[in-house]
N, C-alpha and C positions, 0 to 999 in steps of 0.2 A: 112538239113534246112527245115523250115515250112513253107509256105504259108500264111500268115497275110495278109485276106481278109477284105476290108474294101466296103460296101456298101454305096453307096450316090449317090444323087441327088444334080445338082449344083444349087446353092442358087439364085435360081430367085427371085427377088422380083413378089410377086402376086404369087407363085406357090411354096414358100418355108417356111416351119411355117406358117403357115397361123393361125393356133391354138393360134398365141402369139400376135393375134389382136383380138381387143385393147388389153390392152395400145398402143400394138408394131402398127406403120403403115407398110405396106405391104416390105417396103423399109429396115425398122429397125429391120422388122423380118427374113425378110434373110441375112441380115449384123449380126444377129444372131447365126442364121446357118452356115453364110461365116467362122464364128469366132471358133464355132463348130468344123467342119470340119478342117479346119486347127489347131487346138490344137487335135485334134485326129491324122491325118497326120501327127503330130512332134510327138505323141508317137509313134508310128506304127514303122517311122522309126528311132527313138532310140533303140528300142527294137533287142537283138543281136539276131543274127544266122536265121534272116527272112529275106524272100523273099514278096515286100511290091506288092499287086496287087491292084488295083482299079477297081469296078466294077459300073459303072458313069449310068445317064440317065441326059438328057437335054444337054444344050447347057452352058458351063465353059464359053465359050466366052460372053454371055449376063447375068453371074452371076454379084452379089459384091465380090469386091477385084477379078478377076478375073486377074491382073495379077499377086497376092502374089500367089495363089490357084495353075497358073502354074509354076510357081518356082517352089512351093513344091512340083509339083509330077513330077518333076524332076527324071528320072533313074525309077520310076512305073510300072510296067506291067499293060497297060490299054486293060478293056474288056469293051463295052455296053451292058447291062441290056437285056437283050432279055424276053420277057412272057407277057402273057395279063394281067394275075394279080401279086400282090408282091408275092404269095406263090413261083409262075413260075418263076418268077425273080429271089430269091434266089437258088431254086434249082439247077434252070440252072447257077448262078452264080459259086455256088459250082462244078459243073460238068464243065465248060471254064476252070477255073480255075486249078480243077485235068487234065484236059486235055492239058494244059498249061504248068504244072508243074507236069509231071506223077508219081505217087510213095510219092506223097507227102503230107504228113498231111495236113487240111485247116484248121484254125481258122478265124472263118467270126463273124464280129462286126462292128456296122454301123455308126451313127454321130450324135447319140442322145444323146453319155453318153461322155462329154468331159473329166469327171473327171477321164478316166479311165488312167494309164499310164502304163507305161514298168514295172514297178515290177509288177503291177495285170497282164499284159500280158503275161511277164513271167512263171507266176505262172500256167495261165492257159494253157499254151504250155507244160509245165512240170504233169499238169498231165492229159493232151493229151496222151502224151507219154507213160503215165502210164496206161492207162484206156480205150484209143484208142476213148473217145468221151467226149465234155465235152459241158453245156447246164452254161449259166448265168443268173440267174430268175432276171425279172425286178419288181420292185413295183409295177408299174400297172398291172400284172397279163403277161407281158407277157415274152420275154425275150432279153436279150443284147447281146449276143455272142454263138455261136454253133461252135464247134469246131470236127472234123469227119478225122480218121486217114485214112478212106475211103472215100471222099467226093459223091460216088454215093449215099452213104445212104440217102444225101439231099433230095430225089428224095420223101422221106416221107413226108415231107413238101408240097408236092401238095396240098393235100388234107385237109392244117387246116387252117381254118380261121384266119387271119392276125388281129392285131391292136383290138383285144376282152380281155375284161380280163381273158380269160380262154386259151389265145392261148400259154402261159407258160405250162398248164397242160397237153394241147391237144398234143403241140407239143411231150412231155416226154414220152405220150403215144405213137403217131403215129413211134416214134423212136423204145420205147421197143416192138413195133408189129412188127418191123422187125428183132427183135433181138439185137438190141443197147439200152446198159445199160449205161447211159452220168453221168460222176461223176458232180458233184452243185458244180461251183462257186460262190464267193457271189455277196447277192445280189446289182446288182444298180436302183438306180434310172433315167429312162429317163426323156430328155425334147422333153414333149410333149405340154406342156402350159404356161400360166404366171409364174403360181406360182409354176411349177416344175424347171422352166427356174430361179427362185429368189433362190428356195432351193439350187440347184448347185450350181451355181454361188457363192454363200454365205461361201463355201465351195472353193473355187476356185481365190484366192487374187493372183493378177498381172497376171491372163493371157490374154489373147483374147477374151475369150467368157466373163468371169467376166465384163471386161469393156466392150462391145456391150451391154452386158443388163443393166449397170452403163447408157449408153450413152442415152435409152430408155427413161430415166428421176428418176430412183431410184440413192437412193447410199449407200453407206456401213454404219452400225450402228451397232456396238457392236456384228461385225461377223454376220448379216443378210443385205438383201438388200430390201429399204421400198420406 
C-alpha cells in the first residue's frame, strides 16, 4: 500500500484564504477552504490500496465545519507540521510520514486543487510505482502533488522557494540534483484566489466547495460562476 499524504492547514477564518478577500469575508473564505479540504478528504479516501495521513497545522477545533472535518478524518494517521518555513514543513512531512509508514511510497498533495479525485490519484500512484517519483505542475508555475517511492528525497525541497512561479521548475530541478527523475502528471490548476476559486468551482457542479464559492454571492451560468 501507499501513503496518500495530504497537507493542510485548518480553515480558520482570518488565517485561511485570505487571498479570496474580497469578495470572500474572512469567514467565507475559510468556509472555502472548509469545503476544499473536505472534497479532497473524500477523494483520498475513496482512493483503494492507500494509507490516508494528515499532515495538519492550526487548531481543527476553531476551524469551519469543524465538526464535519472531524468525522472525516476519522481512522487518519495524524502528524503536526513541524519547520519554520513551508519548504521545512513538507519535507519533514514526507520524512514523519516514511518514518510512520517505513518501506512505503508517499504521494503528498494538499487542499488547494479539489477537483482532484481518485482516478487522477490512481493514476498518479501507478506511475509512482512505475518511475519511483512523480511531480504535478500547477498553472501558477508551481506545483500540486509530489510523489517519492523514497520519501527522504523530500529533504530537496529545503532549499526552493515555496508559492513563486518558478517553484514548479526549481522544485524539478532541486530533485534531478539528487538524482530523481519524477515522471509529469497533468496539470492542475490551484485555488489560490478569486478567480482561480470561480475557474474550479465552475468545473465542479454539486460538491462542497462549488457551493461555498455559490454561497460567496456568485452562481452558476452556462457552466461558469459570475
Amino acid at each position: 500500500m501507499n501513503v496518500l499524504l495530504l497537507v493542510a492547514k485548518a480553515p480558520v477564518a482570518g488565517l485561511a484564504k485570505t487571498r479570496l478577500c474580497p469578495p470572500a469575508s474572512p469567514a467565507q473564505a475559510a468556509r472555502v477552504a472548509a469545503a476544499a479540504l473536505l472534497d479532497t478528504l473524500a477523494a483520498v479516501r475513496a482512493t483503494a490500496a492507500t494509507i490516508p495521513v494528515l499532515a495538519h497545522a492550526g487548531r481543527f477545533a476553531d476551524a469551519e465545519h469543524s465538526a464535519e472535518l472531524t468525522a472525516a478524518l476519522a481512522g487518519w494517521h495524524l502528524i503536526a507540521q513541524r519547520g519554520g518555513t513551508f519548504a521545512d514543513r513538507l519535507a519533514n512531512a514526507h520524512a514523519d510520514a516514511g518514518a510512520a509508514f517505513p518501506g512505503r511510497p508517499v504521494l503528498q498533495i494538499g487542499m488547494d486543487t479539489p477537483q482532484v479525485r481518485p482516478a487522477l490519484l490512481t493514476t498518479a500512484l501507478e506511475l509512482l510505482a512505475e518511475h519511483g517519483s512523480v511531480v504535478g505542475p500547477a498553472l501558477d508555475g508551481g506545483w500540486w502533488a509530489l510523489g517519492l517511492r523514497d520519501p527522504a528525497y523530500a529533504n530537496a525541497l529545503r532549499d526552493v522557494p515555496m508559492s513563486t512561479e518558478d517553484t514548479g521548475r526549481r522544485t524539478l530541478a532541486a530533485l534531478r540534483k539528487h538524482g530523481v527523475r519524477p515522471a509529469l502528471l497533468p496539470t492542475q490548476r490551484d485555488v489560490d484566489d478569486w478567480p482561480s476559486a470561480l475557474a474550479v468551482a465552475a468545473d465542479l457542479p454539486g460538491t462542497r466547495f462549488a457551493a461555498a464559492v455559490a454561497s460567496v454571492g456568485g452562481h452558476l451560468v452556462s457552466g461558469r460562476l459570475r
